[in-house]
C-alpha positions as CSV (number, residue, x, y, z in Angstrom):
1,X,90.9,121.3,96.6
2,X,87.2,122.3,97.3
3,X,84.8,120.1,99.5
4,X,81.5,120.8,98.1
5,X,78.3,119.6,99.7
6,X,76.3,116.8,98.1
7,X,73.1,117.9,98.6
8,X,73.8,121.4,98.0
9,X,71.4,123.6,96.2
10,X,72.6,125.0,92.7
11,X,72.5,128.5,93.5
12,X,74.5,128.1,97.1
13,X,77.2,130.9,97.1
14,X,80.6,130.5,98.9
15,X,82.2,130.1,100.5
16,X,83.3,126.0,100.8
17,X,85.5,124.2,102.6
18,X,88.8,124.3,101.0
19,X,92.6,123.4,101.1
20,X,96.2,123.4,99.9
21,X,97.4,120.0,99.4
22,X,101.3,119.8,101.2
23,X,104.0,118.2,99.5
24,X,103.5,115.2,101.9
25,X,99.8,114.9,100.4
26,X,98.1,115.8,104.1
27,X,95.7,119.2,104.2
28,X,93.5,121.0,106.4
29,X,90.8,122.4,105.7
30,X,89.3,126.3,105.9
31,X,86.0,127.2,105.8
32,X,85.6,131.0,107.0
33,X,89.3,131.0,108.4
34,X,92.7,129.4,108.9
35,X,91.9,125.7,109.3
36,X,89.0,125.7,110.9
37,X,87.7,123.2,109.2
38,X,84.3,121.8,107.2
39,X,80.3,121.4,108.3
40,X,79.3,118.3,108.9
41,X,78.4,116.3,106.1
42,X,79.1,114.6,102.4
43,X,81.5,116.2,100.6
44,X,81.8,115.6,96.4
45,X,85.6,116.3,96.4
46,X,87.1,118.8,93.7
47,X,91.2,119.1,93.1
48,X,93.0,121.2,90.7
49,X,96.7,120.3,90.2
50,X,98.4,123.0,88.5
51,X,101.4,121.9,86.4
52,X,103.8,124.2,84.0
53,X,102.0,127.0,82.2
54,X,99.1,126.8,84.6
55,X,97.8,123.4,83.3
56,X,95.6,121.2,85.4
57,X,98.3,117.7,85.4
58,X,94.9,115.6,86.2
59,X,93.5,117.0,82.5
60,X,90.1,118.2,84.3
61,X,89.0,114.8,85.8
62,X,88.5,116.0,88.9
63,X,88.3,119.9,88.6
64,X,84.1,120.4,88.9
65,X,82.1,118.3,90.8
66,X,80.1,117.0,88.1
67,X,82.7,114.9,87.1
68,X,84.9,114.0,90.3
69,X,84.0,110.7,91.5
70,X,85.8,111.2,95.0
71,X,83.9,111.9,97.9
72,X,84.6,112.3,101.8
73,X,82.6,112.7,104.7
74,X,83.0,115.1,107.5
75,X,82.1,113.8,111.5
76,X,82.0,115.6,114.4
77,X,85.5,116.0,115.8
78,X,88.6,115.7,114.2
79,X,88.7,113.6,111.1
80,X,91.3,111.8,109.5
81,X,90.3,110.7,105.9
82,X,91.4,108.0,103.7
83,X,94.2,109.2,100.9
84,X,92.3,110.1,97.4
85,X,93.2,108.0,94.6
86,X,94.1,110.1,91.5
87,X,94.7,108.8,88.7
């Protein structure tokens, strides 16, 4: 899962805030280390669900942020977002 900024320029290098989704569904996310979480902002949403042989189990629909439609925004302080729909 990559948190990518909605405003952000085209050529922006890494690095983004990103996680590992748990079993349980919850995450935390990294930006330069070990869960230390994301700037403060809106976030277009990217997840990659690798199934058997590699394959993405969400077929793509989520995978680039030109096509994800899920977004989250990050506050000051600890957040707690709402789960993300997949479908």
């Amino acid at each position: 899962m990559f948190f990518v900024p909605v405003n952000e320029p085209a050529d922006q290098p890494d690095p983004r805030p990103r996680a590992q989704v748990e079993p349980d569904g919850k995450f935390a996310l990294s930006m330069y280390g070990d869960r230390d979480g994301a700037p403060v902002g809106e976030y277009i949403v990217t997840v990659l669900w690798e199934g058997d042989g590699g394959l993405d189990k969400l077929k793509g629909q989520y995978s680039a942020a030109a096509k994800s439609k899920l977004r989250a925004v990050v506050k000051e302080g600890n957040n707690e977002l709402p789960p993300f729909r997949l479908n």
